[in-house]
N, C-alpha and C positions, 0 to 999 in steps of 0.2 A: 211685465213686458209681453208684448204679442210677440208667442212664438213665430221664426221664419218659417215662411214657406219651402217646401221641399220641392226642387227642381230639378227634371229628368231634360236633358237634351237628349236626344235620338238625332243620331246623324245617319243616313242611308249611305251607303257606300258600295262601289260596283266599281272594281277595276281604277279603286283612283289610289294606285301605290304613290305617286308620286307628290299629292298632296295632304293625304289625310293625318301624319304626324302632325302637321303645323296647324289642321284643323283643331285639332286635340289637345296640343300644347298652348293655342292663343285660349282655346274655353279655359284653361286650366289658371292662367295667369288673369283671366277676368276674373274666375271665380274668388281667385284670394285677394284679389286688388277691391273687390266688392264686397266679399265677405259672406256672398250667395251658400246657403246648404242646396249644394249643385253638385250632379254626378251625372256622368257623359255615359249612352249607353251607344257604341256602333253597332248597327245590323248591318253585317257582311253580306252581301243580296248573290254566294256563288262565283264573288271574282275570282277570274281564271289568272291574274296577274298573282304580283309577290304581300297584294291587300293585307292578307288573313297574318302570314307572317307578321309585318309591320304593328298591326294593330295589338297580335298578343303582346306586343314590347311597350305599350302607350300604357299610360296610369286612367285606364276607363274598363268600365264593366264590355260586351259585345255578344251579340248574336251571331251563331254561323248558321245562317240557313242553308238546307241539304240541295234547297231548287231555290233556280232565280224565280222572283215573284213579280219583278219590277219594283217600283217605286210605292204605290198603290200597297201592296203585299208586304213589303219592306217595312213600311211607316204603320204598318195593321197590325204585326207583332211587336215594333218598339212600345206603341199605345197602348198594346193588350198587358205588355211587360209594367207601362206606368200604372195602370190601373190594378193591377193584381200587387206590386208593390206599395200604393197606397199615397202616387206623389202627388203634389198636392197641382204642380202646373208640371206639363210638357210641353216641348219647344223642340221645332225640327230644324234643324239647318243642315244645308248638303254639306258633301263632304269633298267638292272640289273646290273648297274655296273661294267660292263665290259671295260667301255669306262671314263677312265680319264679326269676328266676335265683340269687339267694341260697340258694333251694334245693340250687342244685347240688352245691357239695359234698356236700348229704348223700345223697344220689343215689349219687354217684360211691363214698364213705367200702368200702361193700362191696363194690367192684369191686378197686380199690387194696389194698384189704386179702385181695384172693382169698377172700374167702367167700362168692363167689354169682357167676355166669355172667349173669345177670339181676336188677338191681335198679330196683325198681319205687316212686315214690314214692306213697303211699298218704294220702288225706285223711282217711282210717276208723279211725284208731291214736291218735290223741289226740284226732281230731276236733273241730280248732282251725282257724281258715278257712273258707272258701266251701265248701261239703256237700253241692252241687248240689240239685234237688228233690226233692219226695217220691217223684215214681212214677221217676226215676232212681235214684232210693234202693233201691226193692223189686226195680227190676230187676239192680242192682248186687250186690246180697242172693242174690236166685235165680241167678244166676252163681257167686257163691260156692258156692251148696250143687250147682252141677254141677260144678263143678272139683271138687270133696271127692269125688262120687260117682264122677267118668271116672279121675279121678288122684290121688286121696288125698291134695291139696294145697289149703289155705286159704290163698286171693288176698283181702285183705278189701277189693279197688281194684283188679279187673282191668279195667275200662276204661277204667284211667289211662293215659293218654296221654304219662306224663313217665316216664322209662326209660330204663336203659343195660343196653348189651349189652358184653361181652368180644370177645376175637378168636374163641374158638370160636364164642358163638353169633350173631357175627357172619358166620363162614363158614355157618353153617346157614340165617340168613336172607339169605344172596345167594341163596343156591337155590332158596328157599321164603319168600314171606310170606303169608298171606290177605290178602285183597281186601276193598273195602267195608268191612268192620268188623272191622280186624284184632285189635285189641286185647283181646277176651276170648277171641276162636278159638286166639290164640299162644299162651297160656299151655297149654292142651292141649298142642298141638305142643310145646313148650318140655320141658313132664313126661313124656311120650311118649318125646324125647331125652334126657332123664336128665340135662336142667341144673338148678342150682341155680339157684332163685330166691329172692329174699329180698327185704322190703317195707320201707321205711323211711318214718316220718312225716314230712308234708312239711303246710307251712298253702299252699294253693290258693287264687285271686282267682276271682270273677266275671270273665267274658271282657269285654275291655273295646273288642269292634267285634264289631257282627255280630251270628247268632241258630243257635244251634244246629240240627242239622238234625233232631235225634232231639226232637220234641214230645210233649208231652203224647197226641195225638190218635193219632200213630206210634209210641208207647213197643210196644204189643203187638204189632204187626209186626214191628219191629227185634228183637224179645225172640223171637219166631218164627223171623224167618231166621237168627239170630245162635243159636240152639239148633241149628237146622240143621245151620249150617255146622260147628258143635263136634263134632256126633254125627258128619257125614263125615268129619272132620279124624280124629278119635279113630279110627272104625273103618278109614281108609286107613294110621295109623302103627300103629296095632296090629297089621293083617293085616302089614306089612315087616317088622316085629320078630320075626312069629313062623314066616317063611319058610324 
């Protein structure tokens, strides 16, 4: 029999005392309702709440990092953690909730099956679930049509945050993640590398502690830097490629 694959969830966490038990305990009841050789690692990203408390009580391995790193930072030491442990796929999902653990399987389904290096779960394919706001909508929209334009690939949910990587491109992000606002920057970096990536439908909650950081008021700044950092990412792996 082919051995199972070894699977690390990394969940980032900041300040979510109030939902990250139930994040921990739904992995835990997938994991044995599936039968996954699956172990949950938290990186604690510096919450100033009762977080760090809470999570030494949960049955998961955890990060306490010394400085907030963000997201970006947060998700660059879970990865460097999977690769130096030797898992064979990592999979992020936040830690307020948002991200169903029932979902996992189907996360997982094109990893297992080797048809994608990156499977990404996507709210925008049946668009059944939480569908976040409108002006996260337009911004999630205009991302789409830069990836189409940098990389000739349609992400209809690149700033999903629920995601699994393979071993390769798990060796690529020990090396390499963005910072601050990883999540639509990577998928560049990802097409640039010539991984597969493939989306699966997934139904998404409302986060259930806390207040996102990207507002209304911020959507056009985050939409500015996060263009930014797409155009340097693209033109630093393009100029490598063609060395």
């Amino acid at each position: 029999m082919t051995p199972q694959p070894h699977i690390l969830v990394i969940v980032p966490c900041y300040n979510e005392q109030g939902a990250i038990a139930n994040v921990v305990h739904e992995l835990t009841a997938v994991r044995d309702r599936e039968g996954y050789a699956l172990d949950i690692l938290v990186v604690n990203d510096c919450s100033t709440d009762n977080s760090l408390t809470i999570i030494r009580s949960l049955p998961c391995s955890y990060l306490n990092l010394p400085v907030n790193l963000g997201i970006g930072g947060a998700m660059h030491s879970g990865y460097r953690y999977a690769y130096q442990n030797g898992y064979d796929i990592a999979v992020q999902m936040d830690g307020d909730g948002q991200h169903p653990a029932n979902e996992l399987p189907a996360v997982l389904r094109p990893i297992f099956q080797q048809e994608a290096d990156v499977s990404i779960g996507s709210r925008f394919i049946s668009r059944e679930g939480f569908q976040s706001s409108f002006s996260r909508r337009l911004g999630i929209q205009y991302f789409r049509w830069l990836n189409q334009l940098l990389i000739g690939e349609t992400v209809h949910d690149s700033t999903s945050g629920f995601r699994a990587f393979n071993r390769r491109t798990i060796e690529i992000v020990n090396r390499y993640y963005p910072d601050e606002y990883p999540e639509p920057e990577s998928i560049v970096q990802f097409g640039l590398q010539g991984l597969r990536i493939r989306e699966v439908p997934v139904r998404m909650r409302n986060r259930e502690e806390g207040v996102s950081s990207i507002n209304t008021s911020r959507a056009l700044y985050y939409m500015l830097k996060v263009s930014l950092g797409i155009v340097f990412m693209y033109f630093r792996l393009n100029n490598k490629r063609h060395r």
